[in-house]
C-alpha positions as CSV (number, residue, x, y, z in Angstrom):
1,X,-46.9,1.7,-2.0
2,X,-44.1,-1.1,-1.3
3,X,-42.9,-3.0,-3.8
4,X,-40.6,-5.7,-3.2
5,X,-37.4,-5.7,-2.2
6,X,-34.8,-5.1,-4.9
7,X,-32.6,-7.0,-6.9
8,X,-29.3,-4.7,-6.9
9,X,-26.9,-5.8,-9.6
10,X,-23.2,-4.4,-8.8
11,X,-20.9,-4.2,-12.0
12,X,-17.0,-3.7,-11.0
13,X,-18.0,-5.7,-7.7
14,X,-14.1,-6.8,-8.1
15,X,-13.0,-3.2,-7.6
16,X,-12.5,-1.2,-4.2
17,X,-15.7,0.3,-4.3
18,X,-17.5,-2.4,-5.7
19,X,-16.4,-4.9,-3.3
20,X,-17.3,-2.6,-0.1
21,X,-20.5,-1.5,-1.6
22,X,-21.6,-5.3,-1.9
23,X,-20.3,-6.1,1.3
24,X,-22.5,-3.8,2.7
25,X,-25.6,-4.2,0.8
26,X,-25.5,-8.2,2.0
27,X,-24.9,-7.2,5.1
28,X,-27.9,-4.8,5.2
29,X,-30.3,-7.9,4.0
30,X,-30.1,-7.2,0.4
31,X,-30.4,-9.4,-2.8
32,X,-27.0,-8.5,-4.6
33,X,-26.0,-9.9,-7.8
34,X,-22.0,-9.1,-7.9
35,X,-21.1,-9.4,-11.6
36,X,-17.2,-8.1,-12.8
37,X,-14.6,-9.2,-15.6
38,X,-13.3,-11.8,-12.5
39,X,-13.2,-12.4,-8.9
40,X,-10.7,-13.6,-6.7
41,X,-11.1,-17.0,-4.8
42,X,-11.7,-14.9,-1.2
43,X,-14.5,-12.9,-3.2
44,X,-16.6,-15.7,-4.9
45,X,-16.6,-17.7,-1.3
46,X,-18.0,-13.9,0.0
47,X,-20.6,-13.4,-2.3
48,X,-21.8,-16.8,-1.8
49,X,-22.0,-18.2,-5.0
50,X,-24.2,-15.6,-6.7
51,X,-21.3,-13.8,-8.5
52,X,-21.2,-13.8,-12.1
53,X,-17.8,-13.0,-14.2
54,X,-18.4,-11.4,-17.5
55,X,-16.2,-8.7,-19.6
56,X,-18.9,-6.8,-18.5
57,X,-17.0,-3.5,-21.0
58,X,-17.2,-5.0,-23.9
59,X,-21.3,-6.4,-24.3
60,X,-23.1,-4.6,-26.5
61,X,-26.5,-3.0,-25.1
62,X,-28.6,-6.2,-25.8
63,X,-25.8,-8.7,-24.0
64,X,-25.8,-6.0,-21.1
65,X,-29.9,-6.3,-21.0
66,X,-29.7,-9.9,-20.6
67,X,-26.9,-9.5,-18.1
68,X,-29.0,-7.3,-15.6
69,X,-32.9,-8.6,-16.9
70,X,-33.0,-9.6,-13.1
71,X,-31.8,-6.1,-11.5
72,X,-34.2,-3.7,-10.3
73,X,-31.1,-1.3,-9.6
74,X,-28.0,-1.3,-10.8
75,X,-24.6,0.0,-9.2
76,X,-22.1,0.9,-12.0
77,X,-18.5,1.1,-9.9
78,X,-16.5,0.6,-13.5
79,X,-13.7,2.9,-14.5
80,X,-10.6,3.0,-15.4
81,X,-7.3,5.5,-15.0
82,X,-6.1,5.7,-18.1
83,X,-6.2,3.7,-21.5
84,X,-4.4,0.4,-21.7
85,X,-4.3,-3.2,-23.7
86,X,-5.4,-4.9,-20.4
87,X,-8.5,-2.9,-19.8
88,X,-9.3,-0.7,-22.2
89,X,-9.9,3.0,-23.0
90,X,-11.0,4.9,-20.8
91,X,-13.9,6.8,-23.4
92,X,-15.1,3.4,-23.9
93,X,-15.4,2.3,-20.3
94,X,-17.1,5.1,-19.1
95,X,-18.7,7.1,-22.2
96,X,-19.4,4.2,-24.2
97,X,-20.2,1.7,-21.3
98,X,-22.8,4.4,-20.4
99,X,-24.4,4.5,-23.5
100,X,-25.0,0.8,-23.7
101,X,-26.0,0.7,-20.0
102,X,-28.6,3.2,-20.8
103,X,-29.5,1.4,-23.5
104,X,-29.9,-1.9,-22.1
105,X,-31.8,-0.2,-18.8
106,X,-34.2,1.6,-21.2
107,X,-34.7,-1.4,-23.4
108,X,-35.4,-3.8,-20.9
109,X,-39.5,-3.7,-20.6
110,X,-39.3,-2.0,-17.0
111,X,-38.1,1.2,-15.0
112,X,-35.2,0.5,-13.1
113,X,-32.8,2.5,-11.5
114,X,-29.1,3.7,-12.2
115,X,-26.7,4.2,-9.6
116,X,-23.3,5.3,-11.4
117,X,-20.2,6.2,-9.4
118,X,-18.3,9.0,-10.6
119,X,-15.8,11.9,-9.1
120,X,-16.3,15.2,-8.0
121,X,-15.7,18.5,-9.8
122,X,-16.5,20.3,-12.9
123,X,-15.7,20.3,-16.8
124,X,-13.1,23.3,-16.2
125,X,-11.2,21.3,-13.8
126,X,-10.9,18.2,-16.0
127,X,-7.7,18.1,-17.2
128,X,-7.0,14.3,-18.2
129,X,-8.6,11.7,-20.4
130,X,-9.9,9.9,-17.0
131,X,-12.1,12.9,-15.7
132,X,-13.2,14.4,-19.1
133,X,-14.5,10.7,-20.0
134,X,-16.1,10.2,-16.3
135,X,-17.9,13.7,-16.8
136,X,-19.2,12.7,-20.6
137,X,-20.2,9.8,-18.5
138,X,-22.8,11.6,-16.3
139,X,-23.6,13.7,-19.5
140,X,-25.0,10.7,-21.5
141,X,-26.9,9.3,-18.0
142,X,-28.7,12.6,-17.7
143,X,-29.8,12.4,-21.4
144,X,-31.2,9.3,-21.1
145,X,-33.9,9.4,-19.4
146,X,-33.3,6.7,-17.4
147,X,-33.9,7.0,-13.5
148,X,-30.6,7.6,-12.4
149,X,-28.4,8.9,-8.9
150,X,-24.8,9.5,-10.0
151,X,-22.6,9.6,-6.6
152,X,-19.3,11.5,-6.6
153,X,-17.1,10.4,-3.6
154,X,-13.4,12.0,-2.7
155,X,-10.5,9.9,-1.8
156,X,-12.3,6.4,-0.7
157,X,-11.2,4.6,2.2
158,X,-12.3,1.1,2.8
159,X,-10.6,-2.1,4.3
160,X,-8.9,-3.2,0.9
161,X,-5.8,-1.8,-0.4
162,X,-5.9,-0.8,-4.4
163,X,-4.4,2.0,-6.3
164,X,-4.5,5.5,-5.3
165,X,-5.6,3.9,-1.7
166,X,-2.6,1.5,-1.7
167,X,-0.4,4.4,-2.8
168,X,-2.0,6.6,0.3
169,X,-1.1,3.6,2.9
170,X,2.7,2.9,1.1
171,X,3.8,6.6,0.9
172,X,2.7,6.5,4.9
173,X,5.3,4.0,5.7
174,X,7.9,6.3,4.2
175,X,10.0,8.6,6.2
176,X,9.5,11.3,3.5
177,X,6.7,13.9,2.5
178,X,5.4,14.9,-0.7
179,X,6.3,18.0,-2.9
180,X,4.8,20.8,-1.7
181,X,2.4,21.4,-5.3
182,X,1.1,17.7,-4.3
183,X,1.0,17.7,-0.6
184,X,-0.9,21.2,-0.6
185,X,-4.1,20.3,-2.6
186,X,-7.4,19.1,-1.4
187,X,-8.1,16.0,-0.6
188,X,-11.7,15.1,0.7
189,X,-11.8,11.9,1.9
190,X,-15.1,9.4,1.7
191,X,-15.6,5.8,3.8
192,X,-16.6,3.5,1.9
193,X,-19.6,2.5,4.3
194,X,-21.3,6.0,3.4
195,X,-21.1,5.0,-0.1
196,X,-22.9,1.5,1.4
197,X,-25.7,3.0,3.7
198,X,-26.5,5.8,0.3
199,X,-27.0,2.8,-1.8
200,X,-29.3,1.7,1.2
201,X,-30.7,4.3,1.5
202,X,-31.7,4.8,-2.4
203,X,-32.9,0.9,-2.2
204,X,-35.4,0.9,0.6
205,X,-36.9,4.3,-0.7
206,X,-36.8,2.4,-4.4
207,X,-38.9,-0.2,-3.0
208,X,-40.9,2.1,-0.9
209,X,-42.2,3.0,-4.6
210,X,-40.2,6.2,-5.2
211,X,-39.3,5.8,-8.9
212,X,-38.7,9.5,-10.1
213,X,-34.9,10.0,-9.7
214,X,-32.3,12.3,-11.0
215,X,-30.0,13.0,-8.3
216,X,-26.2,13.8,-8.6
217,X,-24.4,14.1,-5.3
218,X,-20.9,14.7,-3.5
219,X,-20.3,11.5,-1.3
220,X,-17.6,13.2,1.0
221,X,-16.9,14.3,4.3
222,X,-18.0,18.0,5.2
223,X,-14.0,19.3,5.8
224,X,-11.6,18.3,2.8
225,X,-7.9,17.9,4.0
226,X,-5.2,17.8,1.9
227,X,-3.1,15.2,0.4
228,X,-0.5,15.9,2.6
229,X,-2.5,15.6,6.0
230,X,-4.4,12.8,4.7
231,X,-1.0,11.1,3.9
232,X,-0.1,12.0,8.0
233,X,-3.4,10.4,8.7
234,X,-2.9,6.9,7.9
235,X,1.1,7.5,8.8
236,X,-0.5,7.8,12.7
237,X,-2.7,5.1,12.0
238,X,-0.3,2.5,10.4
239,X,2.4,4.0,13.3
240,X,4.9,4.9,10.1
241,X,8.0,6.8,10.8
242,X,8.3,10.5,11.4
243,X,9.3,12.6,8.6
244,X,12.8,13.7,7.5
245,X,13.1,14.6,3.9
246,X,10.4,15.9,1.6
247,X,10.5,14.5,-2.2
248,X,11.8,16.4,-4.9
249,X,9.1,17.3,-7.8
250,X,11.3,15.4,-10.4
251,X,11.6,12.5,-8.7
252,X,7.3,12.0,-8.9
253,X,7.3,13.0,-12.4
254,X,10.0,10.1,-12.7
255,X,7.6,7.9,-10.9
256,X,5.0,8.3,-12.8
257,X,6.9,8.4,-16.4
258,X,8.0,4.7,-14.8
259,X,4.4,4.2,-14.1
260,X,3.1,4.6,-17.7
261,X,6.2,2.4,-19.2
262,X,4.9,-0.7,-16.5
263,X,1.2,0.2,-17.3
264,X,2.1,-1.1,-21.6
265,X,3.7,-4.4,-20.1
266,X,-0.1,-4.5,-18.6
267,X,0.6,-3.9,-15.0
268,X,-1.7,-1.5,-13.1
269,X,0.5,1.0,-11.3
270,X,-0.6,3.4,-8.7
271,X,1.7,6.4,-9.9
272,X,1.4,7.4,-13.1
273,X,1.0,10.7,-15.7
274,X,-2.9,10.3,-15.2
275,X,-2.9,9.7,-11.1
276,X,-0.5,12.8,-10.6
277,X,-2.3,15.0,-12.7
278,X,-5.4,13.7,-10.9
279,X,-3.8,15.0,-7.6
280,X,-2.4,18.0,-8.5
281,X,-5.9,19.2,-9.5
282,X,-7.6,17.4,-6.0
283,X,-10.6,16.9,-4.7
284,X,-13.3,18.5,-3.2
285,X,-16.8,19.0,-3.7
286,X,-20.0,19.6,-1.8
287,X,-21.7,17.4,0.6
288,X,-24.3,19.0,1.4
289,X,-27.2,18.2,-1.1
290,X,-26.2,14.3,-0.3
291,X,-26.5,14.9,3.5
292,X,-29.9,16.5,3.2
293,X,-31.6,13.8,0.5
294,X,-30.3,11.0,2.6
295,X,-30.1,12.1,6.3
296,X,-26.8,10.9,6.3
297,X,-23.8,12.1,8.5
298,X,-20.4,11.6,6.4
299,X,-17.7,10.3,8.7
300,X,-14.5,12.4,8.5
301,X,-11.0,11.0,7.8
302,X,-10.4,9.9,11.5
303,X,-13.6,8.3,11.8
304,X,-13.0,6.0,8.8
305,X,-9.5,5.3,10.1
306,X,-10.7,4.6,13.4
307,X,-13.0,1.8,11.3
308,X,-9.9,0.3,9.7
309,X,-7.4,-2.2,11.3
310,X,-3.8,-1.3,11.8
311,X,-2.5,-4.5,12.7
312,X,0.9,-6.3,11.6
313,X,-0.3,-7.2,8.2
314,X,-1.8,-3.8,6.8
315,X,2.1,-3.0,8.4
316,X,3.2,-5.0,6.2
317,X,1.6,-4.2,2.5
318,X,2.4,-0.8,3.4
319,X,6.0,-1.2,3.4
320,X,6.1,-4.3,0.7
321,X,3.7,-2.0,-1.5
322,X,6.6,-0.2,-3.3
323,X,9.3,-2.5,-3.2
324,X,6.8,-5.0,-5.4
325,X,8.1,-3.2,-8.4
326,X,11.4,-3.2,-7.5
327,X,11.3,-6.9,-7.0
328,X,9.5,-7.2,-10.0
329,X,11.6,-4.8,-12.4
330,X,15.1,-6.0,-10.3
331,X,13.9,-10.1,-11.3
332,X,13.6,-9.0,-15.1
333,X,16.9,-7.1,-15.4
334,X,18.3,-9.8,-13.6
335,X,17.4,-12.5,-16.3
336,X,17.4,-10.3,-19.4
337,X,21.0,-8.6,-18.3
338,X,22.3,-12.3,-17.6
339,X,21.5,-13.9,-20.7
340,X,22.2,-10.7,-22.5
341,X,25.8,-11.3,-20.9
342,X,26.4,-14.7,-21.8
343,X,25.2,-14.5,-25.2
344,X,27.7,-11.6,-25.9
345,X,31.1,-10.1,-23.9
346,X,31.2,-13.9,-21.8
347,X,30.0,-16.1,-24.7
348,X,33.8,-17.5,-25.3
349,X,34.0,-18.0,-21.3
350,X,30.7,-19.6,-21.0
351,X,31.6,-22.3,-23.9
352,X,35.0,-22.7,-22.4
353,X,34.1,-24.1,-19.5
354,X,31.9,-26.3,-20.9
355,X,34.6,-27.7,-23.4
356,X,37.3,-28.0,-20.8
357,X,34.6,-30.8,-19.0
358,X,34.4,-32.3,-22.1
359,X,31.7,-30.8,-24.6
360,X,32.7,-30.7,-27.7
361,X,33.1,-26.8,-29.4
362,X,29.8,-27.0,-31.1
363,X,27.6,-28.6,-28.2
364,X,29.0,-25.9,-25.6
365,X,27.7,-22.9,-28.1
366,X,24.8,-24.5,-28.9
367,X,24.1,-25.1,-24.8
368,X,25.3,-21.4,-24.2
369,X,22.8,-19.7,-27.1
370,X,20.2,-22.3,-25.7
371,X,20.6,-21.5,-22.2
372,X,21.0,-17.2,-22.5
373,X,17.7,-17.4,-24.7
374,X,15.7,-19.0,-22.1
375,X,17.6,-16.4,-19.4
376,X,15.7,-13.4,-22.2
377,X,12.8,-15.3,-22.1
378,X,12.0,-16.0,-18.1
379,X,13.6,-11.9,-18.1
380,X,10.3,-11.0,-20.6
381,X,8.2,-13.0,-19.1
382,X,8.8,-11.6,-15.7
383,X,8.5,-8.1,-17.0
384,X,4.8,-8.6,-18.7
385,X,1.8,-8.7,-16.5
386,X,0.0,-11.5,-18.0
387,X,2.7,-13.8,-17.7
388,X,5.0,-12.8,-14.9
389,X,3.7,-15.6,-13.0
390,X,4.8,-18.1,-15.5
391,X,7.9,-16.8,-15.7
392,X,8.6,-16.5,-12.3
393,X,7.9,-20.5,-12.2
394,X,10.0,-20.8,-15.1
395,X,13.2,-18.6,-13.4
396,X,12.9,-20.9,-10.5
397,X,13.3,-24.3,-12.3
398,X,15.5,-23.1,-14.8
399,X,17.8,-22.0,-11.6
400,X,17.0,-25.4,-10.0
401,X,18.1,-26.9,-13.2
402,X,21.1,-24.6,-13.8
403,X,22.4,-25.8,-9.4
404,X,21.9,-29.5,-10.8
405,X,23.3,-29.4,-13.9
406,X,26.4,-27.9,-12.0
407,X,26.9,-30.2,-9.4
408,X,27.0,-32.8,-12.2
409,X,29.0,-31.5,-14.7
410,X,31.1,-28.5,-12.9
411,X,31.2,-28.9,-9.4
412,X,34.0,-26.8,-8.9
413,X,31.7,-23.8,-9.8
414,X,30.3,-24.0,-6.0
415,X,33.7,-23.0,-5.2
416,X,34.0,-20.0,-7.1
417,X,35.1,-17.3,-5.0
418,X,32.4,-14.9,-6.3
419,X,29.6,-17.2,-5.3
420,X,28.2,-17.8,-8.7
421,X,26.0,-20.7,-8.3
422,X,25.5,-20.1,-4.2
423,X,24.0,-16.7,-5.3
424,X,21.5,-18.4,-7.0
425,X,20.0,-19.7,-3.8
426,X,18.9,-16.2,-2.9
427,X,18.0,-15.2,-6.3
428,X,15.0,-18.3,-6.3
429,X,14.1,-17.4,-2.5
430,X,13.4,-13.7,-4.2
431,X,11.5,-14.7,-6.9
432,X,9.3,-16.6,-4.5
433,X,8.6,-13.5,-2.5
434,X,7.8,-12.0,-5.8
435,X,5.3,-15.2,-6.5
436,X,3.8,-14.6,-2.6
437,X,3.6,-10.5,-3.6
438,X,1.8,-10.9,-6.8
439,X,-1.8,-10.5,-6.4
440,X,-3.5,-7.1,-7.0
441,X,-6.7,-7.5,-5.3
C-alpha cells in the first residue's frame, strides 16, 4: 500500500552531512524541512524558505514533538567532537538528545521513522568521550522502540569543507606527510551522495508502506585506505605539492593540545585531543549489509573525488585553512603584547612623547592607560570566538584612529625609522583578511 510521500525533517541540516543530505533529498523531489541551531545566508536562499532555526539540543521531548509534529521521518545529523561552552557536551548531544528524540517520536500520536547518523566500530574500540557517547546513542534508539535505521559512514566527502574534511583538504596542500602511527590506520571513506540516495532509498520504501525498521548499517566504500593515502588522494586532486618531510609525532600532539586551548575561547578546531585519538583508532567497518538492503553501489575514494571540483578556490581554502589560526592567534598577540608593552617597560616613553607635544603629565598617562586598555581589549576580543568579529572591527578603527590622531598631533612619527605608524597599514589590511577568512561554514 502507498502512502504519501514523506515529510523528512533534517536536524543538523547546518552541518556537512546535514547540508548534503538535504541537498539531495530536494533534488530527488522530496518535502524537506531543514531545521538547525542556524543557517548561513547561502543555506536559507537553498532551502527555499522552509528552514527553521532552533537550539534544536536543548528542547525538551515535548518542544522536540512540536518541532517535528509535521515529519514522517526524521534525519538526526547532530553531534559534536568533544564538550565545549559553545555547543555542548557531547553525552548530552547525542545520549541525551536521543532520549528526547525518542521520546518526542514515540509521543507524537503516529509511527514515524528515525534515521540517526552515527560512526562505525564497536564499544571496545571507543576510546573517547565522542564515540562512547555516539554508541550509548544507538543503544538508547534500539530500546526505544521506535522505527529506526542508524547509518554509520567512514570519512565523508562532500562538496563543503568542515572539520576533519577541511583538515583532509589543508594537510593536502602541505609538502609534508603524517607520522607514521597516524598515516598507517584505516581510513574508509563515504560520498556524501550515498548517504543521500540511502535516505532515498529508506523514504520511497517508507511511503511504499514499509513501517517495520530496525536496521543499522556501514555507509562506506567496500576497500578502506588509510589516512595517509586518503590524505595523497585529495593532494592529486587539489594538485598539492609532492612530499618532502614527514611530521614529527610531537608536533601533532602539540597541535592538538593548541586545538583544545582555541576550542575554550569557543572556536571549533579541526585538530584536537578528541580528533587525533579518533584517527589513531580509524575507521572501517562493513558495507555489506547496507549494499544488499538498499541495492546500492558505494563509490570509492576516487569516485567521490572525481565528483568534487578542484578549481582555484577549493586551491585556495586548502592552503588559507591553516594559516586562519595563525592569522587569528598572530592578530591577538599582536594587540594584547602591544598594549601589554605600553602599559608597562614603554609607559614613561609613551607619555613622553605625548608631553613633549604639549599634554600635560597627567592627560599623557591617562591617554596611555586609556589607549593600552583598549589595545588588551580588541587583543581579547580577537582571541574569543563569539566576538572576534567585533574585535576585528574594533582593531581596525582603533588603528584608523591611532594613523589620525598621529598625523594631527605627532607627525613626525611617520618618519620614524622603524616604521611605527606605516606598519600599521599592513597590520589593518591583515585583520581584513582575517574578517574575509572568518566564516566556518
Amino acid at each position: 500500500m502507498t502512502s504519501a510521500p514523506p515529510v523528512i525533517a533534517v536536524l543538523g541540516a547546518s552541518g556537512l552531512i546535514g547540508q548534503a543530505v538535504t541537498l539531495h533529498l530536494l533534488g530527488e523531489g522530496f518535502t524537506v524541512v531543514p531545521v538547525a541551531r542556524a543557517f548561513t545566508p547561502a543555506q536559507q536562499a537553498a532551502w527555499g524558505g522552509q528552514a527553521r532555526e532552533s537550539a534544536i539540543v536543548g528542547l525538551d521531548a515535548a518542544a522536540l514533538a512540536g518541532l517535528v509534529a509535521g515529519a514522517d521521518i526524521v534525519v538526526n545529523c547532530i553531534g559534536v567532537l568533544q564538550d565545549s561552552a559553545r555547543r555542548g557536551s557531547a553525552a548530552d548531544a547525542h545520549a541525551g538528545f536521543a532520549g528526547r528524540l525518542t521520546a518526542a517520536l514515540a509521543a507524537g500520536g503516529r509511527q514515524r521513522l528515525l534515521v540517526h547518523l552515527s560512526i562505525p566500530g564497536d564499544d571496545e574500540d571507543d576510546a573517547t568521550a565522542f564515540s562512547a557517547t555516539k554508541r550509548a546513542a544507538e543503544r538508547i534508539i534500539a530500546a526505544s522502540g521506535v522505527p529506526h535505521v542508524i547509518l554509520r559512514p567512514g570519512f565523508v566527502v562532500a562538496p563543503a569543507a568542515y572539520g576533519g574534511s577541511a583538515l583532509v583538504r589543508a594537510l593536502a596542500a602541505l609538502p609534508f606527510d603524517l607520522p607514521e602511527r597516524e598515516a598507517s590506520r584505516p581510513f574508509a571513506a563515504t560520498d556524501a551522495a550515498d548517504i543521500g540516495r540511502t535516505l532515498a532509498v529508506i523514504a520511497r520504501r517508507w511511503e511504499d508502506g514499509e513501517r517495520a525498521w530496525q536496521a543499522r548499517w556501514d555507509v562506506m566504500e567496500r576497500q578502506a585506505g588509510t589516512v595517509g593515502a586518503v590524505i595523497d588522494a585529495f593532494r592529486r586532486h587539489l594538485g598539492g605539492p609532492a612530499l618532502r618531510l614527514r611530521l614529527p609525532g610531537w608536533l601533532m600532539r602539540l597541535g592538538a593540545a593548541a586545538g583544545d586551548g582555541a576550542a575554550r575561547l569557543g572556536w571549533s578546531p579541526p585538530i584536537r585531543g578528541t580528533a587525533l585519538a579518533e584517527m589513531r583508532r580509524g575507521v572501517a567497518g562493513d558495507p555489506a549489509e547496507w549494499i544488499a538492503a538498499t541495492g546500492i553501489e558505494p563509490r570509492s575514494l576516487a569516485q567521490a573525488l572525481r565528483r568534487l571540483p578542484s578549481t582555484v578556490q577549493e586551491r585556495w581554502f586548502a592552503k588559507l585553512y591553516l594559516i586562519k589560526p595563525l592569522v587569528i592567534g598572530g592578530l591577538a598577540l599582536f594587540w594584547i603584547v602591544s598594549g601589554l608593552i605600553a602599559l608597562t617597560v614603554a609607559f614613561g616613553a609613551a607619555t613622553a612623547i605625548l608631553t613633549a607635544h604639549g599634554f600635560a603629565p597627567w592627560l599623557a598617562q591617562a591617554v596611555t592607560v586609556a589607549t593600552s586598555l583598549a589595545d588588551i581589549a580588541v587583543g581579547v576580543a580577537i582571541a574569543r570566538r563569539a566576538s572576534c568579529r567585533a574585535g576585528l572591527i574594533a582593531g581596525i578603527g582603533l588603528s584608523l584612529a591611532y594613523m589620525a590622531s598621529a598625523a594631527i598631533i605627532t607627525p613626525a612619527l611617520w618618519l620614524d625609522p622603524f616604521g611605527a605608524l606605516v606598519k600599521t597599514g599592513p597590520a589593518i589590511l591583515l585583520m581584513l583578511v582575517a574578517l574575509a577568512m572568518l566564516d566556518e561554514r
